[in-house]
C-alpha positions in Angstrom: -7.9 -50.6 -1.4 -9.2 -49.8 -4.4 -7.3 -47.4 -6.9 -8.7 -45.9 -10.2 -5.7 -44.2 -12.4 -6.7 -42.5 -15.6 -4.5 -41.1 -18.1 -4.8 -38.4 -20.8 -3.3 -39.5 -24.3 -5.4 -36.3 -26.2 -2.6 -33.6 -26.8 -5.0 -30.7 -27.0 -6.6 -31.6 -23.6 -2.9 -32.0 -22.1 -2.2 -28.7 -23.5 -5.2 -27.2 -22.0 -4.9 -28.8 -18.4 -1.3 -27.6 -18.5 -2.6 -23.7 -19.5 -5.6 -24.3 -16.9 -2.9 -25.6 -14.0 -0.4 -22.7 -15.1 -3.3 -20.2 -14.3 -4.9 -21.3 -11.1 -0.9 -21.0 -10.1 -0.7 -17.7 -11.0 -3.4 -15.7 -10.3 -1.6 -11.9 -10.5 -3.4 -11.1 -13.6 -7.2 -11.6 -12.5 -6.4 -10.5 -8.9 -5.3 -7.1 -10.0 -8.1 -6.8 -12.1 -10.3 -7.5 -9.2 -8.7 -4.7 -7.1 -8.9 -2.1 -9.7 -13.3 -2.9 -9.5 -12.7 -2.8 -5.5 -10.7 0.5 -6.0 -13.8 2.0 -8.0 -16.6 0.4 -5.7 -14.8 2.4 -2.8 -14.4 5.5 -4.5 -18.0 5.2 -5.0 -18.9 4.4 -1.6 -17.4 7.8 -0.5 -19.1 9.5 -3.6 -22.1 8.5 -2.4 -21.6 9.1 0.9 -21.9 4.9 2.2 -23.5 2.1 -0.4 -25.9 0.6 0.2 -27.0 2.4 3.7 -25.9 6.1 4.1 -23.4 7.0 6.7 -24.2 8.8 9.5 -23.4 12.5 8.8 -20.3 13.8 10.7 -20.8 16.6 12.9 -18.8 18.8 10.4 -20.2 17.4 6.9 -23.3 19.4 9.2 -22.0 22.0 10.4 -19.9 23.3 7.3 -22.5 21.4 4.4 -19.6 19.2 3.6 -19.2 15.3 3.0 -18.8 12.8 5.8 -15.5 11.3 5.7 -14.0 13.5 3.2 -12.7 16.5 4.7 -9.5 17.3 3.1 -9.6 13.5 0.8 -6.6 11.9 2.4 -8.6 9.0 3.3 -10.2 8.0 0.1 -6.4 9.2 -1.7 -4.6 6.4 0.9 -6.6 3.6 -0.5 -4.5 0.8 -1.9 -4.3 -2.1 -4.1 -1.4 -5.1 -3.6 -1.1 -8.2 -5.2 1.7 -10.4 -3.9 0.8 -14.5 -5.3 -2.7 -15.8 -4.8 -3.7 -12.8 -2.5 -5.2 -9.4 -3.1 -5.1 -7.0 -0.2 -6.6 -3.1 -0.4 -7.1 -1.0 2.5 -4.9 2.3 4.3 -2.7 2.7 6.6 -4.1 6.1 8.0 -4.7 5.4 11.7 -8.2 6.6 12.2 -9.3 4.7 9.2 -10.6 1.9 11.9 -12.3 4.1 14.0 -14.6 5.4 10.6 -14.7 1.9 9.3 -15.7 -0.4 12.3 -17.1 2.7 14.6 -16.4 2.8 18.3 -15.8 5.1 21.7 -12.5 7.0 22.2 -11.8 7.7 25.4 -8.6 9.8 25.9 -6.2 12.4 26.2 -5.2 14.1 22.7 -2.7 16.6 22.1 -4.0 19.6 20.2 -1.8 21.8 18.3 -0.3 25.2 18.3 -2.6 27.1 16.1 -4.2 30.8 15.3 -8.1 30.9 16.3 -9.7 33.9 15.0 -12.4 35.6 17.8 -15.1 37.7 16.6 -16.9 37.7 20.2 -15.7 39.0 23.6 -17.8 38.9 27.1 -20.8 38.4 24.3 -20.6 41.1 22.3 -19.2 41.3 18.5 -16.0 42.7 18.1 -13.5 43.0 14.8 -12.7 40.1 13.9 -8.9 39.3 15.9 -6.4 36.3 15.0 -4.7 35.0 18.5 -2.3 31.9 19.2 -3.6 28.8 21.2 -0.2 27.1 22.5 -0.5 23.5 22.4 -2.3 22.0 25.2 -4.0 18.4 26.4 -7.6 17.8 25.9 -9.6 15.6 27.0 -11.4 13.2 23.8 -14.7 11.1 25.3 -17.0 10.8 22.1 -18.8 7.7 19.8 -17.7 7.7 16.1 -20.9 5.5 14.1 -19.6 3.1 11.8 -18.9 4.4 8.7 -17.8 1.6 6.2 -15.7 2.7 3.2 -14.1 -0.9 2.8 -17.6 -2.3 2.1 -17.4 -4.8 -1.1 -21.0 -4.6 -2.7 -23.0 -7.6 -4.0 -22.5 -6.1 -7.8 -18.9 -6.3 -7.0 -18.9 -10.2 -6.5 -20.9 -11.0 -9.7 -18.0 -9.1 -11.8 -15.1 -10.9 -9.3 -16.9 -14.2 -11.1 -16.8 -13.0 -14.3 -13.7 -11.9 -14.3 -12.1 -15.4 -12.7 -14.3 -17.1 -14.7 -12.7 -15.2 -18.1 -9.2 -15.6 -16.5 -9.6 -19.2 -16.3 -11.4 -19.5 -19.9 -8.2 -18.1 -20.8 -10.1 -15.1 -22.5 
């Protein structure tokens, strides 16, 4: 077997493999930076309503001219950044955010709510407009939600991940 061994006697160099080694060992610093870009390239995936493709309008963002996937904003609010060592994690922990993300059929039984509906009709006709109370009841949920991905990292994204690594480990 042959070994090659080399050794470093330059004090600067040692200096600056030792600062090099201490960075690529803790990462923290960069990786938080990256999340905070992340952060922004989601909130302006749901400004824009889906980058680079549109999403799908919703049913309601129709119906009621809103935006799809932002009805009252607790999605996009729920979004989170952690750094724990060498990894960087952001997503939610909202339970339909996988549905809107990665799309798909539901298929089930949902409890709705007690809640006041107001009736302006009867038998057809117009009448004053009347609050009553729906009790909470079962309903049957058999509908396709499109894929709608928020948690889409975008090619611009990546070039300012390298320049920010690449800074981090310049020491810059």
């Amino acid at each position: 077997m042959v070994a090659v061994k080399y050794s470093i006697e330059d004090l600067e160099a040692k200096t600056k493999l030792k600062h090099l080694e201490k960075r690529l060992t803790q990462p923290e610093k960069a990786l938080k930076a990256c999340g905070l870009v992340l952060l922004r390239s989601i909130a302006q995936n749901f400004k824009a309503g889906g980058r680079p493709v549109r999403w799908h309008p919703s049913k309601r963002a129709s119906i009621k001219k809103g935006q799809t996937l932002i009805k009252s904003g607790d999605l996009k609010k729920s979004i989170t950044m952690k750094v724990v060592g060498n990894k960087l994690t952001v997503g939610t922990k909202k339970k339909y955010a996988a549905i809107h993300q990665l799309g798909g059929q539901i298929d089930k039984n949902v409890t709705v709510r007690q809640h006041y509906r107001t009736i302006t009709r009867a038998f057809g006709k117009p009448i004053d407009d009347r609050k009553v109370l729906v009790r909470q009841h079962q309903r049957k949920m058999d509908t396709y939600i499109p894929a709608r991905p928020f948690l889409k990292v975008q090619d611009a994204d990546f070039r300012i991940f390298k320049k920010i690594l690449t800074d981090y480990m310049a020491g810059s």
